[in-house]
N, C-alpha and C positions, 0 to 999 in steps of 0.2 A: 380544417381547410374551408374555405368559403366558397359559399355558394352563387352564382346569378342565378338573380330572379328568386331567391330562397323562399319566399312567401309563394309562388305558385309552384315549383317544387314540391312542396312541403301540401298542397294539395291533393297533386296530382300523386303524390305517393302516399296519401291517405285512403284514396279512391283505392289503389291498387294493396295497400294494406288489410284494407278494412271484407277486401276480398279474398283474402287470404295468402297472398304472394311474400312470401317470407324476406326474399332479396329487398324487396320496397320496406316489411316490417321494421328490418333490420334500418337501412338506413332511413327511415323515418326514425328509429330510434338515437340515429345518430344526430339529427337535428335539434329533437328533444333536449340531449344534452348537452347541447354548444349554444342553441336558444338561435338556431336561423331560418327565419322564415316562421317559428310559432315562439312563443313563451318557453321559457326554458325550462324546464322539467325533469328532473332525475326520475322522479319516481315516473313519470308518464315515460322517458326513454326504457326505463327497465321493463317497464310491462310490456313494450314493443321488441325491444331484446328478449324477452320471454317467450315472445309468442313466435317468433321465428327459431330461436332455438329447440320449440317442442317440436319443431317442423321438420328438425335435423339441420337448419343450417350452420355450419360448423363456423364462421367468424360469430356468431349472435352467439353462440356456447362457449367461443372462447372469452369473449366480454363477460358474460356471466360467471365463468369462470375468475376470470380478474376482480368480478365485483365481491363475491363470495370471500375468494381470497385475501382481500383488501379490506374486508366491511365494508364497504360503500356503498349506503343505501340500503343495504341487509345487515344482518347479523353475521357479524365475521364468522367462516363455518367452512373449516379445509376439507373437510372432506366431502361438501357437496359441489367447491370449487372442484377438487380433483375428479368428483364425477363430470361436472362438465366440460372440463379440461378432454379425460378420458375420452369422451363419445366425440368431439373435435380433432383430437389426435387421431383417432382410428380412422378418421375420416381423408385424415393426408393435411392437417389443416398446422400449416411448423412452428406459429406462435403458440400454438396448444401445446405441441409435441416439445417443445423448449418448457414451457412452463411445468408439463409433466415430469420432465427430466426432473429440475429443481425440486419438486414434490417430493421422487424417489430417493434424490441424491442426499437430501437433510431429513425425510422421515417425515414430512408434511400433510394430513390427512391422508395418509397412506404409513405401512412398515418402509421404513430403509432399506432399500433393496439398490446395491451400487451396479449388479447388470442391469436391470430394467433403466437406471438412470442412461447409463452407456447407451441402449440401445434407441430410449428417445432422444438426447443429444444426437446420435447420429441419424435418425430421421428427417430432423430438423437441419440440421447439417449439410446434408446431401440437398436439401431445398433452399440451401444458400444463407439459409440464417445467423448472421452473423456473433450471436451473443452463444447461439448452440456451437457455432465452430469454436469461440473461446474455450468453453465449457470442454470438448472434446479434449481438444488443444491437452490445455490443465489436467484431464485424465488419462492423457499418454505421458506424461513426465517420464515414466519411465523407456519410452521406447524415443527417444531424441529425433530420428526421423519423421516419425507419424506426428509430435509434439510439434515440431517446425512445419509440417507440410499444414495442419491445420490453424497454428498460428500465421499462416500467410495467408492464407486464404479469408481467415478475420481481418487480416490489415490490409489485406487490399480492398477492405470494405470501410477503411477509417475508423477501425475500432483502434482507440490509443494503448489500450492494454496489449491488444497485441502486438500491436508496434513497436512497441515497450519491448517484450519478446523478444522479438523477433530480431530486434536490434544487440539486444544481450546474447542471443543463440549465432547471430553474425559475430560477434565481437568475441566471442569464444571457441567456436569454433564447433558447438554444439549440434548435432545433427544438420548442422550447413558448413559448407566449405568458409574459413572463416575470410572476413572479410572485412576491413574496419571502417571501409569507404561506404559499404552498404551498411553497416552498425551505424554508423552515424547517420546515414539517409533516414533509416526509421527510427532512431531517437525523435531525430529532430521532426519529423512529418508528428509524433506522438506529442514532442514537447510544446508543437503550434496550438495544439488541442488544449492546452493548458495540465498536462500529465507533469506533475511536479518530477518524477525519479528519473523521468526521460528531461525534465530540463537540466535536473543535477547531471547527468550523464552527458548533455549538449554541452555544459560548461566543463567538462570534466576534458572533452573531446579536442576542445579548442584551447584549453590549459598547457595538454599533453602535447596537441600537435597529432591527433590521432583518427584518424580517415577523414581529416580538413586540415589547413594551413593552421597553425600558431598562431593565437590573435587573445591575446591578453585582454582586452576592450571586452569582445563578444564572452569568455568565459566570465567576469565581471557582472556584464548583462545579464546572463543566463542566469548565476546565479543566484543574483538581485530579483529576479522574476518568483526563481521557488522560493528563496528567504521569505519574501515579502508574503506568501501564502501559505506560510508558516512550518515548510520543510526542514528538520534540523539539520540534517547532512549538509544542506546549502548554506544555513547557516554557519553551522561551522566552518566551512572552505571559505565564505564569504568573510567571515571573521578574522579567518587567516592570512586572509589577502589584505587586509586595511591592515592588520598587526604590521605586516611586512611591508605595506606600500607599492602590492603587487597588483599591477591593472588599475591601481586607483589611489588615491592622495594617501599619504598611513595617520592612523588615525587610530589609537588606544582604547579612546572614547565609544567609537564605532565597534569595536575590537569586542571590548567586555559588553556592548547590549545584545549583538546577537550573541555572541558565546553564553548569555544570563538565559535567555531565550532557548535557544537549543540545550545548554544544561538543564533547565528544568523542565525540559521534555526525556530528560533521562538520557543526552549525548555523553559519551564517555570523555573525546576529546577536550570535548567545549569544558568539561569540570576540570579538565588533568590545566586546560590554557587558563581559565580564572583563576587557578590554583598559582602556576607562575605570577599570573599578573601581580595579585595580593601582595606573591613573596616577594617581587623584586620594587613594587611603588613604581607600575608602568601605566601611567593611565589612570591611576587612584593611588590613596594614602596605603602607601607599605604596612597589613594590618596579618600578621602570622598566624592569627586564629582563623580568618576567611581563611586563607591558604591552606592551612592545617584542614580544613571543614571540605573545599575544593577535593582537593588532593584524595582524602578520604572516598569521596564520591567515587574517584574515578578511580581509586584504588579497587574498591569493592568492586566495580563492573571488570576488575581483569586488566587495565593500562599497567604495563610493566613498569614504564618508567615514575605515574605515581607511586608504584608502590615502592618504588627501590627512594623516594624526598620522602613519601611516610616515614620509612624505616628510618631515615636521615634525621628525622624531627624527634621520634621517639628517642634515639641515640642521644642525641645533644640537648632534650629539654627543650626545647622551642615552646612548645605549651605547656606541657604539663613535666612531671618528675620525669629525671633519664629515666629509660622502661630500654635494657636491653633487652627484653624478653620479645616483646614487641618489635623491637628493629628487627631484630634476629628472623623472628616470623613471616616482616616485612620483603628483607632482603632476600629468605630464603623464596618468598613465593614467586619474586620475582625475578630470582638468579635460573630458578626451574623455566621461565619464560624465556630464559636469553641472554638477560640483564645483565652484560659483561660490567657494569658498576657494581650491581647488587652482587655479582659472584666474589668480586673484591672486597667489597663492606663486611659483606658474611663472614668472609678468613678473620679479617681483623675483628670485626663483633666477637668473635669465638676468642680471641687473645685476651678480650675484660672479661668473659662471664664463665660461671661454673659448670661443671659437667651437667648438674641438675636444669640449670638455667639452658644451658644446652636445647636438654632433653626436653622441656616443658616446652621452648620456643619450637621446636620443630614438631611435638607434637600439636600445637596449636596451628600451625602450619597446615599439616596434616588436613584437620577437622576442617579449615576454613577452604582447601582446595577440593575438600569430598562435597561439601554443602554448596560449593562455587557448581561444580558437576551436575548437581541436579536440579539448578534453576531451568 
């Protein structure tokens, strides 16, 4: 923040520094390191932050605290941060008491200790601080009331995570009466912020028609906003809308870069959609090994329906030798999903192959749904 008059300031709290007055130490030290009113100086800011924190002033220990924790200017050292953390906290002082929490909560110059983190979060909490109310928030999951009461309390302070929240605990019904009109209120207050999951959720809202009018345009918008910041779920949806010429001109072209995009951020869909593209020559040259390669992707992450065209490819030779063994594996992982296709393919796969071939496929089945389980 800037100062008037910073040069005479910056005297006259030297005067009162230099006499021992820790409140002037301190923001003399803050000058220091913003450079208003003297030369800017880290190392002369710290020594003035020093010398008010031996004094007990409890913001001059939580900066110390910060700088300790941070390296800056010292030698990175959590446990001498956590001590001045410590003697700030006890002092009533809530960005200490917030910082403490975090210390406790990951094991940070101090043992892991998940009450003591609780009990500083709610210190800090109770003094309005809004990053300690998240933190609360997040460690009542379990109790859905207490989770929503302190997730609103963060978003009435503009914190977009909890907005975020808050907006998904309205929209379900989660320890709030549910409500889709308020779910979308704080989506969107989160998605102005530039919170990507709250803008897929704003475009999601207006897609649906869901606690705002239907407007194909604004969900388009919205989710041109997360794509372009490199969200895949937006992607995806975004992709699916040009495929179809939904909200916006269609466009195949459009279609395959964000689906390339969000595929190789590991999107399921986006691999099972390039996988169609390839096979059918929509938007590029009809090439059955992408596809096969596609398809693959999204087979392994669990898309039923890649897996019931795997099974299809292996069946008929598409790439490689017919492999019933493989379709059979294919169909069968995905008939256990639902796949009223693959429950079909299955019967008849079993009409070409042998009891063995059977028995191999569905134990390979087996193996590949136990090893699916424990990702």
């Amino acid at each position: 923040m800037a100062v008037k008059d910073a040069s005479a300031v910056a005297k006259s709290l030297k005067v009162l520094a230099e006499k021992g007055d820790a409140l002037a130490q301190y923001r003399l030290g803050l000058l220091y390191a913003s450079g208003q009113g003297v030369p800017q100086r880290p190392d002369e800011a710290l020594a003035w932050y020093r010398k008010a924190a031996d004094q007990g002033f409890a913001p001059a220990q939580c900066v110390l605290g910060n700088k300790y924790a941070e390296g800056q200017g010292v030698k990175q050292n959590l446990k001498t941060a956590f001590s001045w953390y410590l003697k700030a906290a006890e002092q009533g002082h809530a960005r200490a008491q917030y910082h403490l929490g975090v210390m406790y909560e990951e094991g940070q110059g101090t043992a892991r200790d998940a009450m003591d983190a609780e009990y500083w979060y709610f210190q800090a909490a109770e003094q309005g601080d809004a990053e300690a109310q998240l933190k609360l928030a997040r460690l009542y999951e379990g109790n859905q009331y207490m989770a929503a009461t302190w997730y609103l309390k963060a978003a009435e302070q503009g914190v977009a995570e909890a907005q975020f929240m808050l907006g998904n605990r309205y929209a379900t019904g989660q320890g709030l009466r549910k409500n889709p009109g308020k779910a979308f209120d704080f989506y969107l207050k989160a998605a102005e912020q530039g919170h990507l999951r709250a803008q897929w959720k704003v475009a999601l809202a207006f897609q649906d028609g869901l606690g705002v009018d239907q407007d194909d345009a604004e969900a388009t918008a919205w989710l041109s906003k997360a794509a372009k910041a490199g969200f895949a779920p937006a992607q995806a949806a975004l992709g699916l809308r040009y495929a179809n010429g939904q909200g916006t001109a269609q466009s195949y072209a459009k279609a395959m870069f964000l689906w390339e995009k969000a595929a190789k951020k590991g999107d399921a869909e986006s691999q099972h959609n390039l996988g169609y593209l390839f096979n059918n020559g929509l938007g590029v040259a009809k090439d059955v090994r992408q596809a096969e390669s596609w398809y693959r992707q999204a087979a392994e992450q669990g898309v039923a329906e890649a897996q019931c065209i795997l099974g299809l490819m292996c069946a008929r030779g598409e790439v490689a030798d017919i492999d019933y063994i493989e379709a059979h594996k294919w169909f069968g992982i995905s008939a256990a999903a639902g796949n009223e296709a693959s429950q079909a393919n299955l019967k008849y796969a079993e009409t070409l192959m042998t009891a063995d071939q059977i028995a191999e496929a569905k134990r390979r089945a087996i193996e590949w749904t136990e090893a699916f389980k424990r990702r």
